[in-house]
Structure formats: structure tokens, C-alpha cells
MARBA-832647 format. One record per residue: x, y, z of N, C-alpha, C in turn; residue in three letters. Coordinates in pm, whole numbers, plus 50000, padded with zeros to 5 digits. Atoms other than C-alpha are relative to their C-alpha. Layout:
BEGIN
XYZXYZXYZAla;...
***
This chain:
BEGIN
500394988749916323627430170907500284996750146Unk;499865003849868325007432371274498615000350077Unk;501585000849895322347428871555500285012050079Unk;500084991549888321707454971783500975001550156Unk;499295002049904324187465372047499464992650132Unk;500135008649854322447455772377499974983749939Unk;500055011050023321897421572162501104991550077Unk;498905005349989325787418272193500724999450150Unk;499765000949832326187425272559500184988250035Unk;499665010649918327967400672772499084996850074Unk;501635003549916324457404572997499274995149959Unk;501145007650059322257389072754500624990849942Unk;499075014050037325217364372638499584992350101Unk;498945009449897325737348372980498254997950038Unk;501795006049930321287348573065499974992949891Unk;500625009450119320557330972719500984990250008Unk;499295011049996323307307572767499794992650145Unk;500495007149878322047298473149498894995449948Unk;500504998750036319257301372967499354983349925Unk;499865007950077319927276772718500324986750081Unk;499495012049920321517252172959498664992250112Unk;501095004049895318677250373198498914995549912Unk;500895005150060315937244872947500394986949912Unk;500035014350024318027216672808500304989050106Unk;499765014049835318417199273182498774996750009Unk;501195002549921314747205273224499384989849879Unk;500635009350097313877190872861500824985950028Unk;499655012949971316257161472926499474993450113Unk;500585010249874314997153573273498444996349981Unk;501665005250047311227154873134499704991349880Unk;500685011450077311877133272842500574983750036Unk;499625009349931314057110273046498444993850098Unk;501535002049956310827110773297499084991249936Unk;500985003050050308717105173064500114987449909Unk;499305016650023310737073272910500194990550131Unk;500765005949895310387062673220499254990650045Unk;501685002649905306907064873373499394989149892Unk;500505005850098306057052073027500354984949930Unk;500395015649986307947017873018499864994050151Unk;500705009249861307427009973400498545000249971Unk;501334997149998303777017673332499904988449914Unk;500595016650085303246992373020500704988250060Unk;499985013949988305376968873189499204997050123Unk;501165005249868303026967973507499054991749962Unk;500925000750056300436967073275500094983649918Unk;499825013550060301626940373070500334986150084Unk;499895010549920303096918073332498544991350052Unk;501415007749920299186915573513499424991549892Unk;501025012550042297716907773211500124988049937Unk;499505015349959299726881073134499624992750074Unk;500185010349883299756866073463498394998350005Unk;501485006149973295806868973416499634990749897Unk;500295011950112295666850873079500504987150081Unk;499105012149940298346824173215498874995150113Unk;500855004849899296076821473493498784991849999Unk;501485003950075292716818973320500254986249914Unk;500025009150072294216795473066500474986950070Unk;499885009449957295826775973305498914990150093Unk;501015001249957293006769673512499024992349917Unk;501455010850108290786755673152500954991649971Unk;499695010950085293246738173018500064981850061Unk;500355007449991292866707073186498804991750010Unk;501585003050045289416704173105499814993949876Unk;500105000950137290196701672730500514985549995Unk;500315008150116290056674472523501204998449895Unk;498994998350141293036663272236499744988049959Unk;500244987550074292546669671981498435006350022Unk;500804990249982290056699872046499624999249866Unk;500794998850119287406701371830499025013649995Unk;500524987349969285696731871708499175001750118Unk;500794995449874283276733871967500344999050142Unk;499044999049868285646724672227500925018450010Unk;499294986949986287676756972110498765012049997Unk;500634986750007284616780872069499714996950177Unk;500804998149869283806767972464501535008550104Unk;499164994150002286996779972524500595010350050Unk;500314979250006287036813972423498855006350049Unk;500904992249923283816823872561500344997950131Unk;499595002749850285416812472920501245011950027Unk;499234988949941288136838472852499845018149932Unk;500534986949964288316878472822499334997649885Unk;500915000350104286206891372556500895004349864Unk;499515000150122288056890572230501784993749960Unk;499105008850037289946862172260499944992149902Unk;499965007850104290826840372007500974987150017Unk;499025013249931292016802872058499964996949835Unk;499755004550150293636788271719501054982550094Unk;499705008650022294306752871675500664990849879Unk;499295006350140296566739771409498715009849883Unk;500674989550131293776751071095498934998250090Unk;501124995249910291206753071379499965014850095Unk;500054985849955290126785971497498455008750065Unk;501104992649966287836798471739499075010949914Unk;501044985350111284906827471615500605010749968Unk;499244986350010286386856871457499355012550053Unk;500644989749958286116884671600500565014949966Unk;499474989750094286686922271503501345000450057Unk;498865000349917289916921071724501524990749899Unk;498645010150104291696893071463500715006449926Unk;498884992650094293306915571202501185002950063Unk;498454994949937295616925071497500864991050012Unk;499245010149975297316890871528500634999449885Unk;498805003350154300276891471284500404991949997Unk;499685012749992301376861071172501295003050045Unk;498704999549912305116872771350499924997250096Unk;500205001649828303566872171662499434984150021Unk;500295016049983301966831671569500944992750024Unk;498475005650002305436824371462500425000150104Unk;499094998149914307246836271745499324989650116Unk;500685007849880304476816771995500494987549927Unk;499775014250058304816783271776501324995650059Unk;498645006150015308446781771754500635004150150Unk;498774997349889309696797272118499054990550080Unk;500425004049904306756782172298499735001750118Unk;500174990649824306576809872583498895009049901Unk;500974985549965304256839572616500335009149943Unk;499434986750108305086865472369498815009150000Unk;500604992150019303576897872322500225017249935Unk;499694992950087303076927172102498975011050016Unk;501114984949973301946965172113499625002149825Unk;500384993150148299756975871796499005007550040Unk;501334987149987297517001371726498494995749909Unk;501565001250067293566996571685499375015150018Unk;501704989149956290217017771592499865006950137Unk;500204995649914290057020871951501345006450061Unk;498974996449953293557027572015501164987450057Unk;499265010250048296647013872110499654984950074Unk;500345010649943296216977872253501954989350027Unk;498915010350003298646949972379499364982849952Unk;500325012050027298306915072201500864990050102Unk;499075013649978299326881172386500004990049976Unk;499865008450019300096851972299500544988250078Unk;499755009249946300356818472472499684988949961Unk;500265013750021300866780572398499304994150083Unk;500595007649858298666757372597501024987650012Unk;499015010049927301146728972743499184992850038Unk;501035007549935299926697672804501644990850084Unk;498895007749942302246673973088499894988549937Unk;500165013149998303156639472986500344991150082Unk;500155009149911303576611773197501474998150058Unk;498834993749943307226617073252500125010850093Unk;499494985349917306436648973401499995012649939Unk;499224990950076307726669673135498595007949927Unk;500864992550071305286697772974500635002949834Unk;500234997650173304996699972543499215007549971Unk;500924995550049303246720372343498574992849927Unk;501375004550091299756711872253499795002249874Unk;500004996350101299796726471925498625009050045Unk;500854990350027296626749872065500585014050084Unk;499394989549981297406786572109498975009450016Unk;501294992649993295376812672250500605019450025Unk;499214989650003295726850272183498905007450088Unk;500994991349912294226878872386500735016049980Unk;499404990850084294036913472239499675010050168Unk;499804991449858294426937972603499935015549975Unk;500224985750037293386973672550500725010150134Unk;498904994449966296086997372648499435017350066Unk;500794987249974293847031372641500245010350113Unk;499914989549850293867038773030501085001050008Unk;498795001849977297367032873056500675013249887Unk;499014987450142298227056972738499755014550061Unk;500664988249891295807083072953501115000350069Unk;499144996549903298117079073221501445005749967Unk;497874999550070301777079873035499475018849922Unk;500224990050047299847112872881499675009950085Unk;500674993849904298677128973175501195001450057Unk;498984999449951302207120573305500775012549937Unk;499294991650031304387137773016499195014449978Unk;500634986150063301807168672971500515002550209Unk;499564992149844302667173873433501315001849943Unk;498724994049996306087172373329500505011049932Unk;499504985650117306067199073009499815010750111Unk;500384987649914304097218773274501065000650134Unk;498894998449877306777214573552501105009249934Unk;498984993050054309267225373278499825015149985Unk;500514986050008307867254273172499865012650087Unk;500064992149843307197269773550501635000650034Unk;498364998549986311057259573543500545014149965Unk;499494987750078311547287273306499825013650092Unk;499494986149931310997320173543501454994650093Unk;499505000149886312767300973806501865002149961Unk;498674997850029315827297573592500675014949878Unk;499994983850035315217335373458500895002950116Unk;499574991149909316107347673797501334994050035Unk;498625002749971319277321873853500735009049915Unk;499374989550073320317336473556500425011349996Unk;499514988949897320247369573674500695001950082Unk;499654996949949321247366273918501904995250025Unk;498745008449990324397345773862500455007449904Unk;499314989350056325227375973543500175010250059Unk;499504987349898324977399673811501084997250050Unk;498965005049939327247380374006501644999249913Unk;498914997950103329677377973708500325012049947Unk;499784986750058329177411273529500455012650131Unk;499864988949905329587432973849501235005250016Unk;498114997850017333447427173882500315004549842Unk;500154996050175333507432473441499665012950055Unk;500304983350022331627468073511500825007650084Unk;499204992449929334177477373801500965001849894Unk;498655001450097336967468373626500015008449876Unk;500404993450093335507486573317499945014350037Unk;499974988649997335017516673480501465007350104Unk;498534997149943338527516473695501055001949859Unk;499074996550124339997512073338499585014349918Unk;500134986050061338187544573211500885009450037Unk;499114988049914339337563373480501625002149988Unk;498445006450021343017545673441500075010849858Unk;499454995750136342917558373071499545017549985Unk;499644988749966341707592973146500595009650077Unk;499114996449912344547600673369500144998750139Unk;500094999649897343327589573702500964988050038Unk;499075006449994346537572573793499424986950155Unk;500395006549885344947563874132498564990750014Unk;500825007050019341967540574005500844986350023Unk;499665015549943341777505574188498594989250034Unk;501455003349986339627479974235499784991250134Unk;500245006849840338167460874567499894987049934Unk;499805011650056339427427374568498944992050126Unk;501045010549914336417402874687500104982949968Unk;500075013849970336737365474775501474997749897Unk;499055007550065339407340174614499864996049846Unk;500245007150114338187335374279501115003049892Unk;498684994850090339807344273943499865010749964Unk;500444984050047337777375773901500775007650130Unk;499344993849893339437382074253501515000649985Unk;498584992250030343007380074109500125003349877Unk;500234990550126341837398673809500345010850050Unk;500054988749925341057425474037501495004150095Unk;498575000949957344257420774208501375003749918Unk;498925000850133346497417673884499905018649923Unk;500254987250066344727450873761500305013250100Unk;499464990649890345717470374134501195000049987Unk;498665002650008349247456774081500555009049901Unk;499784991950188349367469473713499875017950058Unk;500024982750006348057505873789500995005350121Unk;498584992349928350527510174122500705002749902Unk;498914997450113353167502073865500305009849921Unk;499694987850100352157523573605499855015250097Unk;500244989349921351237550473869501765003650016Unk;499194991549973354717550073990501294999049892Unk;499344998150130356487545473642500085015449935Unk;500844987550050354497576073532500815013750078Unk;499004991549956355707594573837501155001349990Unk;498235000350011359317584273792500515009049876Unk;500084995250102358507597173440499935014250002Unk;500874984849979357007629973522501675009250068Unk;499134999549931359927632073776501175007849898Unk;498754998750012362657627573543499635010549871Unk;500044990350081361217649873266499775015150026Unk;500034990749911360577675473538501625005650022Unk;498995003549982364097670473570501115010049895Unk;499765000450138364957674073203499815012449996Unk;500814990150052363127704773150500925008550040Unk;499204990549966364657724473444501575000849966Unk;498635002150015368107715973367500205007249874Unk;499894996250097367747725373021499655017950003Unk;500094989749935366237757573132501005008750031Unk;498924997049902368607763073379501495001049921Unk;499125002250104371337755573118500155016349932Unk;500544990250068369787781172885500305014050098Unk;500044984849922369347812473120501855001350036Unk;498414994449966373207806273265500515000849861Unk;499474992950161374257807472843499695010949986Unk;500644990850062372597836272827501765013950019Unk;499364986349973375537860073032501214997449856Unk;498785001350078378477846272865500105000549868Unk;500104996950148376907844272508499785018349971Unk;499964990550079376167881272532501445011650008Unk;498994991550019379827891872589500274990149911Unk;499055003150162380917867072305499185004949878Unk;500344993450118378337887272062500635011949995Unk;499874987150004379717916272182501485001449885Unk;498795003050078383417903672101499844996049860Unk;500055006350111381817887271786500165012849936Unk;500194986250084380647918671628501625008849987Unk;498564992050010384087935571699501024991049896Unk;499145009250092385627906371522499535001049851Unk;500765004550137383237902671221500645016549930Unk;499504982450028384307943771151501414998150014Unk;499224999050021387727935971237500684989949820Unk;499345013250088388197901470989500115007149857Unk;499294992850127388617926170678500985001949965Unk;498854996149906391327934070823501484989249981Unk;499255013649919393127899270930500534993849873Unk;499225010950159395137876970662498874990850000Unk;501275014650006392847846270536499964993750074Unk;500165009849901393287821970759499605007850104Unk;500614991249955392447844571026498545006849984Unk;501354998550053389357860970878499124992949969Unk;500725014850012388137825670790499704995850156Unk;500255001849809388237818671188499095005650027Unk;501094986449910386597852071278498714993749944Unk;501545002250083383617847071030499724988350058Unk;500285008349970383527811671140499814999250153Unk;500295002949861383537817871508498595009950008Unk;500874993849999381047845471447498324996449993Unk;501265006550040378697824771266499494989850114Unk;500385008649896378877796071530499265008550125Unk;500804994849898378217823071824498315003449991Unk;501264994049975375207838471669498924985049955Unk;500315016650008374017800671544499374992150199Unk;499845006949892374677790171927498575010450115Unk;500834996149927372787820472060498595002149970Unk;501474999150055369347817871845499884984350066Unk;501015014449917369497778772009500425000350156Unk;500014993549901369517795572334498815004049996Unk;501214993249912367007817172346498544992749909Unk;500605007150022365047790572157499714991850088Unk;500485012349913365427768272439499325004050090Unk;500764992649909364567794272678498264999649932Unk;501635002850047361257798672441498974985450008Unk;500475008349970360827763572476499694996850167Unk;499885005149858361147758372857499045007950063Unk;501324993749956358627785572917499034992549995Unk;500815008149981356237765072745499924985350066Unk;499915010249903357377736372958499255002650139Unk;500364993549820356967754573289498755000049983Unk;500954996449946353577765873195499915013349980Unk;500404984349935354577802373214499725006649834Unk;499814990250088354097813272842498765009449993Unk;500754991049946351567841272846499935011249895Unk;500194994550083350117858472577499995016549994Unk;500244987850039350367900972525498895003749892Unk;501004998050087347527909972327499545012750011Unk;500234987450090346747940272141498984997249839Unk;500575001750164344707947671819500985003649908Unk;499184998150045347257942971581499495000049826Unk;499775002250118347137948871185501104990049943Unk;499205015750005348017915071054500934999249869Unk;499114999050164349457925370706501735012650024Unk;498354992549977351437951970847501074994650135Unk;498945005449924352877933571114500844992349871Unk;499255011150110353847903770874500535004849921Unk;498274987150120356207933270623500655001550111Unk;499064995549952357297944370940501254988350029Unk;498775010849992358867909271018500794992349861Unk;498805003550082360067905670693501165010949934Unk;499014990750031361567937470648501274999450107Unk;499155003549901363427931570964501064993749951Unk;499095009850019365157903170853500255000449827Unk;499995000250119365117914770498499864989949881Unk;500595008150126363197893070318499365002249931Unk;501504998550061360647911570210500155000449800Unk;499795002850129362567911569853499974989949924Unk;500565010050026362137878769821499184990350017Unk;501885007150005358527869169895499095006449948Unk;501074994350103355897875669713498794997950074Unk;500464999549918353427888269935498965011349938Unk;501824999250106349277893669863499705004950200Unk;499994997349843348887911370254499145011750003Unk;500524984849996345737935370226500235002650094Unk;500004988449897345507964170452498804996250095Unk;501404999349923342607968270770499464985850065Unk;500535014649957342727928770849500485006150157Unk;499705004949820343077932771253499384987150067Unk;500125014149924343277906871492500695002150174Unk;499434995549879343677906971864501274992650062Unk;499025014149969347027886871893501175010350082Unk;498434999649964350817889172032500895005249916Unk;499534992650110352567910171829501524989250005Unk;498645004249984355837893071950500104986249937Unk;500355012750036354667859371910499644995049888Unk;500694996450201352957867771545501285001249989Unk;498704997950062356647878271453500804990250011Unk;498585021049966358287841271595499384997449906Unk;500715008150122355337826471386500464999749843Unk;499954993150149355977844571066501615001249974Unk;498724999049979359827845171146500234983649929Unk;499715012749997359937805971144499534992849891Unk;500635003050103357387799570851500655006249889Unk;498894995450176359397821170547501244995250038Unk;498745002150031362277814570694500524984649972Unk;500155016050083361717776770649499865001249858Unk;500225001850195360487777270330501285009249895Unk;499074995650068363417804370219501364993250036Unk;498705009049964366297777870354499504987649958Unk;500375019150065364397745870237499424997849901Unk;500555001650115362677754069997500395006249866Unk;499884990750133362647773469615499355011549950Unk;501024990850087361707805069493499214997149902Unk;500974989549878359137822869451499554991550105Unk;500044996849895358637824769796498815007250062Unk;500864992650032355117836169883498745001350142Unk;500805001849910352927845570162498685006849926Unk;501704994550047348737852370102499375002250196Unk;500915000049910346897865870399498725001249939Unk;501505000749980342927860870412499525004350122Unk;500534999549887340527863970650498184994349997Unk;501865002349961336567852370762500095010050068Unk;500814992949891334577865470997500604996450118Unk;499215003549882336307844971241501204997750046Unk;498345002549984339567835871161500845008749875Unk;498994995850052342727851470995500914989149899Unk;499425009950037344777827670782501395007249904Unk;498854995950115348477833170628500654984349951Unk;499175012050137349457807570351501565005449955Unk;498455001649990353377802370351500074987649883Unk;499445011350092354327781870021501605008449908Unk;499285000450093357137778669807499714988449859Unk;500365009950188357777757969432501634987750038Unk;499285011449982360477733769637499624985849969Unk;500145015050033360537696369620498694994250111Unk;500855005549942357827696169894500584991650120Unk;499085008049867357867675570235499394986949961Unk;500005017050008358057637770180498814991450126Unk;500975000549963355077617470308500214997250143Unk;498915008849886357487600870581500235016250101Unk;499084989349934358407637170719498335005250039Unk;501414996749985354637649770689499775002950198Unk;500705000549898353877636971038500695008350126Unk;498884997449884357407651871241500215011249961Unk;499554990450028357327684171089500325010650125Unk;500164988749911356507702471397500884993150165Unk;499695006349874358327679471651501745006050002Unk;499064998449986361107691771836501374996149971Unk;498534998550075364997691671666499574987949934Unk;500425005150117363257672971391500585005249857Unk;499314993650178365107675771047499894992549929Unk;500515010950121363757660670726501304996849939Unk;498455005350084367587659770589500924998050133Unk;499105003449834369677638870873501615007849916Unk;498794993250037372827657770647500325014150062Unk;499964985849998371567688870769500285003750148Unk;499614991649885372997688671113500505011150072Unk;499324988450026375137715071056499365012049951Unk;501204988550070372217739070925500215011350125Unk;499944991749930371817771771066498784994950107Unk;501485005549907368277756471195500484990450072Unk;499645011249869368037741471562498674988749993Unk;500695011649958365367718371477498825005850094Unk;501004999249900362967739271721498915012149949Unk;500704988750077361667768071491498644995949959Unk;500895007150068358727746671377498854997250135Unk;501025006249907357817733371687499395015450096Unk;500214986049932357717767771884498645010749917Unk;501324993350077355607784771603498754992350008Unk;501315002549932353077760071656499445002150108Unk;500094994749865353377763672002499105015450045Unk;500344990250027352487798971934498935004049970Unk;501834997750097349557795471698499184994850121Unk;501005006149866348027772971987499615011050095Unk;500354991949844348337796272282499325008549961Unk;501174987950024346437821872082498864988349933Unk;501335004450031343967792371989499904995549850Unk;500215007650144344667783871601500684986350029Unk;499375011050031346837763371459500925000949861Unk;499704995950143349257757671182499644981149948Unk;499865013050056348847728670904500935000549894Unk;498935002050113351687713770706499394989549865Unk;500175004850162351277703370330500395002649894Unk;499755004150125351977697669998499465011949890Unk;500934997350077350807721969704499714991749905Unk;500295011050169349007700569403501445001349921Unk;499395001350087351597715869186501084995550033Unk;498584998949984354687713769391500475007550106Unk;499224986649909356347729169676499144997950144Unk;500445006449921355727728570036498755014050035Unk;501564987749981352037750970208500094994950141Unk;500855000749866351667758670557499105005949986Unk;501124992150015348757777070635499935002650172Unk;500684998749878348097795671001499065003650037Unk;501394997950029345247800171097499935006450174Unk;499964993849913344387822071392498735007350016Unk;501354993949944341217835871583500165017950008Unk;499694991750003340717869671530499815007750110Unk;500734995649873338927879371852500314986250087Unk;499465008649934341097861872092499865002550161Unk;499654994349923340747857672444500914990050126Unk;499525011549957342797828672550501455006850041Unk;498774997049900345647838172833500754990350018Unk;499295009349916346627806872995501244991249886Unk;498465005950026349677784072979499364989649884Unk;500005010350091350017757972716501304995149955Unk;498305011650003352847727172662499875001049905Unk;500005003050156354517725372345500114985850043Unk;
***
């Protein structure tokens, strides 16, 4: 299961990771501290009371007697602290409750090194330090030996554990008070980071909803400062890519245009001449009559992708511009196929009384471009269905052809687009498709291209019946 969006925020990343960092400086410097305070402290501790045994013992031992006899060693131990214990080879001062703590490791280690050894254990009362010391006697050379008597002294540790405890409980509490202080670095150091992130974030909105002129203020030398830099560089660029773009398709448009309207004079004296030809070529020997028909066909071919382009370049400009009337949508759609005499071969379901407030002219490109596709690409029957809602109008355009391939699906409607690259030579310019959409739009539908289950290809247009949409619109 993901976590919760604000979880994932870079703002609560970058505080829990200061976060994280600071509470392990403060736990390392308080248990460092507290390793510390805690061996300078026992060794203070331990050093004195050494040097006070050493002191004490040195001080009796030339009083004694060798070999020490019990009552020499019990006079001894009552001369030093209170729960000492002097051992002599198998002689051994009074026991006292304090003896269990002397491990024979710690006898050993006095016997055999012959220095001052000492050892932390834990008593009833808590923890304690044991010590141990040989008594040395000089001999007449000079030279100091071990006596073979050994005296231990058990040193209660208690106040000292108080202190090393009193120590690490100030330092948890130092840490802890740490914690707002390195709340607010935190803060304030993701502010410091996230601020350039939320510009930048919202210069890239703007960037991606067309505001070519989004930039960002470049502050100090850092790397977020030639972020900010790198990302002003980038949008000039694309700014004046875009324009160069705009420019040259501005360019494109009128030319093509401009193209178009000057075809217009000269194509309509070669229909005029066509027509006189197409009536004469009955006439003409074959070869001849094969010409005519063939120049005939090319003119009127040449002048439907004319005033196609013109239809297109309107919607370039901007200027196309809807006529609207309440039109009967069944009897328009016979009238444009009687026109062009198709109506014998579609099979057409077109009740009566459907009105709709559309373009009569523009309804007739639509409906012009939709049978006549499907009756050049596709297979009889041939079949239009009008419907209607409450709100919209809809005419279903299928045939029982091979259908459009899944690959073609997406380019049906894109300008001089042809699903058969053989079919250059077709009477179709490739723009009949895109224009009728064009069409359906500016009055506010739409058309969709598809497949029927059984076979064969299905547009469907779909159109508002109560229209009140004027303005321009790009194919």
C-alpha cells in the first residue's frame, strides 16, 4: 500500500533526513560524552584510592613482623579502611561480608605481577572497585621482594555511579531540547532548498501551458542557480524555435492559400474548355478522345484539390464561420446524395422532423466526404442511419468493406493521409476526411472512426442539435 501523498513530498524527505542526521550527531556526541565523563570519572576515582591504600599500607608495613602471624594480620586490617582483608600465604585476616568479591583472578594477577591490580564488580550495595596490593619488603641490597602478604580493599563506587548517571541523564536532556532546535534548521534549510524546486515547478507549468515567456530569477552561484539559468536558456530557445515555427507555418499556410485562390481563375476557364471537350471527345478518333477524357478528368480532379485547399486555409486563417439555420437533417442528407447521385446506392434509414440548427453547406461537405469514402473504399451495401437524443443528432456511415486496419485507425482524419500508399493516383486529395471533421467541430460534435463487429468500416457524426457556436476553429 503506497503512503500518503504529502508523506512523499520532497518537504518532509529533506526535514526527516536533517532530521535523522542531527539526532544521530546529538546521540553520538552524548554517548561519546558519556564514555567519557564515565572513564575519567572511575579513573579519578580509582587512581585516589589506590594512592590511599598504597599509602596506608605503606606507612604499616614496616611495623610488621615475618612471618605475620594471625594476630599480626587481624592488627592489620583493623588499621585499614573498613572491609579490608589482608591474606597471607593460607593466613587470612577476619572475613568479612565484602570477601565473596575477591576472585581468585584478581589473587592471581597480584601474586604473579606483583603491582597493584584492580577490579570493578558488582555488590548488594552496588557497584564497587576491588584492590589489590603486595606488601614489599626491602632487602639489604636495596632491592624490594614480595612478602608473600597481600592486602585487598573492596572501594565502594556508588557516588561516583550517581555522578556518571546524573551526567548521561543532563546529556539525554541536552539532546532532546536539541530536537526543536534542529526542527527549525530543518526548516528552514528545506525552505531554502525547496523554494528554487517550487519556482522552477511553477515556471515549468506555465512553460507547458503555452506561456512561452516563463523564466526564472537566477539567485547566488550555486547549482540551483545554474539550474535556474540552464532552464532561462532552454525556454528563450524554445520561445524562439516556436516563433521561427509559428513563423514559417504562417508562411506555409499563406502561400498555400495564396496558391489556391490564384488556381482558382485559370482552373475555371479550363472547366469551361473541359466541358466543351468532354461533349466534343465522341466525336475525336481514340487516341484523341482518350486525351480529352483524360485531361478532363485531371482538371476536375485538380479543381476539387483547390477548392479543398481553399476550405482548408480558411480554417487555418481562423476565418471559417458557421451559417446556421434550422435545417431538416434527413432531408438535407437525400438532398446531398441525390446531388451526386448516390442515393441509389445507399441504403438509407433517415426519418422525417429530426431538425437541427446547423450549416446547411457544411452538413453537405460532411455527408459529401463520409459516403463518398466509404462508396470508393469501401463495399456495398452502403448505408447511412440517422438518430437522434434530446441533445444530439447522430448519422452512422458504414459499409461491409475490409474495414480500416488498426495502424490507419489513428491517421484517418489527418491531412493527405491515405491508408493505400498505391492510391496516389485516386480521385481523393487526402483532405476530405480531415475537413469533415473540421466541420463537425466548428458546429461542436465530432466524428468517430471504426470498425463494425461484423466487418466493414463505421463512422458515426455526431452533432448538437441546438447549436450556438460561431467562432473560428483550426483543423
Amino acid at each position: 500500500m503506497r503512503s500518503p501523498r504529502f508523506l512523499r513530498g520532497l518537504r518532509v524527505r529533506l526535514i526527516f533526513g536533517f532530521l535523522l542526521v542531527s539526532m544521530a550527531g546529538v546521540a553520538a556526541a552524548t554517548v561519546a560524552g558519556y564514555a567519557t565523563a564515565r572513564s575519567s570519572l572511575l579513573a579519578a576515582d580509582q587512581n585516589s584510592a589506590v594512592a590511599e591504600v598504597r599509602q596506608r599500607v605503606t606507612a604499616l608495613a614496616p611495623d610488621l613482623t615475618y612471618p605475620p602471624d594471625q594476630p599480626s594480620l587481624d592488627a592489620l586490617a583493623a588499621q585499614l579502611p573498613v572491609g579490608a582483608t589482608v591474606v597471607y600465604h593460607d593466613l587470612r585476616s577476619p572475613e568479612t561480608p565484602l570477601d565473596p568479591v575477591i576472585s581468585p583472578e584478581l589473587q592471581a594477577a597480584v601474586r604473579t605481577r606483583s603491582r597493584v591490580e584492580a577490579q570493578q564488580v558488582g555488590t548488594s550495595k552496588g557497584p564497587a572497585l576491588v584492590i589489590g596490593m603486595p606488601v614489599l619488603t626491602r632487602q639489604l641490597s636495596g632491592t624490594s621482594v614480595p612478602s608473600g602478604l597481600e592486602v585487598y580493599v573492596v572501594h565502594d563506587l556508588s557516588a561516583i555511579q550517581q555522578q556518571i548517571n546524573a551526567q548521561a541523564r543532563m546529556a539525554w536532556l541536552t539532546g532532546v531540547l536539541a530536537v526543536p532546535l534542529a526542527v527549525l534548521v530543518a526548516l528552514l534549510s528545506a525552505r531554502g532548498v525547496l523554494r528554487p524546486v517550487r519556482e522552477l515547478r511553477r515556471a515549468t507549468v506555465r512553460l507547458s501551458d503555452g506561456d512561452l515567456t516563463a523564466r526564472l530569477q537566477v539567485r547566488g552561484n550555486d547549482e540551483l542557480a545554474e539550474l535556474a539559468s540552464t532552464f532561462n536558456n532552454s525556454a528563450a530557445e524554445l520561445e524562439r524555435i516556436v516563433a521561427e515555427l509559428r513563423r514559417m507555418e504562417a508562411d506555409s499556410r499563406r502561400f498555400v492559400a495564396d496558391v489556391s485562390h490564384e488556381l482558382r481563375t485559370p482552373l475555371s476557364a479550363m472547366i469551361a474548355v473541359t466541358d466543351i471537350l468532354e461533349g466534343e471527345a465522341s466525336r475525336m478518333p481514340d487516341n484523341a478522345a482518350r486525351s480529352a477524357r483524360l485531361l478532363v478528368g485531371e482538371t476536375r480532379r485538380l479543381t476539387r484539390l483547390v477548392e479543398d485547399l481553399i476550405e482548408v486555409s480558411r480554417f487555418d486563417a481562423g476565418s471559417a464561420q458557421l451559417v446556421q439555420e434550422d435545417v431538416d437533417v434527413g432531408e438535407a442528407v437525400r438532398a446531398t446524395l441525390d446531388a451526386r447521385r448516390w442515393t441509389e446506392a445507399v441504403q438509407l434509414e433517415l426519418p422525417d422532423g429530426l431538425f437541427a440548427r446547423l450549416d446547411r453547406r457544411r452538413l453537405d461537405i460532411i455527408v459529401a466526404n463520409l459516403v463518398g469514402n466509404a462508396l470508393r473504399h469501401g463495399r456495398p451495401p452502403v448505408s447511412a442511419v440517422l438518430r437522434d437524443t434530446e441533445n444530439w443528432i447522430e448519422l452512422e456511415v458504414t459499409d461491409h468493406g475490409p474495414g480500416l486496419r488498426p495502424e490507419v485507425l489513428p491517421h484517418v482524419f489527418d491531412r493527405f493521409y491515405k491508408a493505400d500508399a498505391v492510391r496516389t493516383r485516386s480521385e481523393s486529395s487526402g483532405l476530405g476526411l480531415a475537413i469533415a471533421q473540421a466541420n463537425a467541430r466548428l458546429h461542436g460534435g465530432d466524428i468517430q472512426a471504426g470498425n463494425r463487429p461484423e466487418g466493414g468500416a463505421r463512422f458515426v457524426l455526431r452533432l448538437p442539435r441546438h447549436n450556438d457556436t460561431s467562432g473560428p476553429i483550426e483543423l
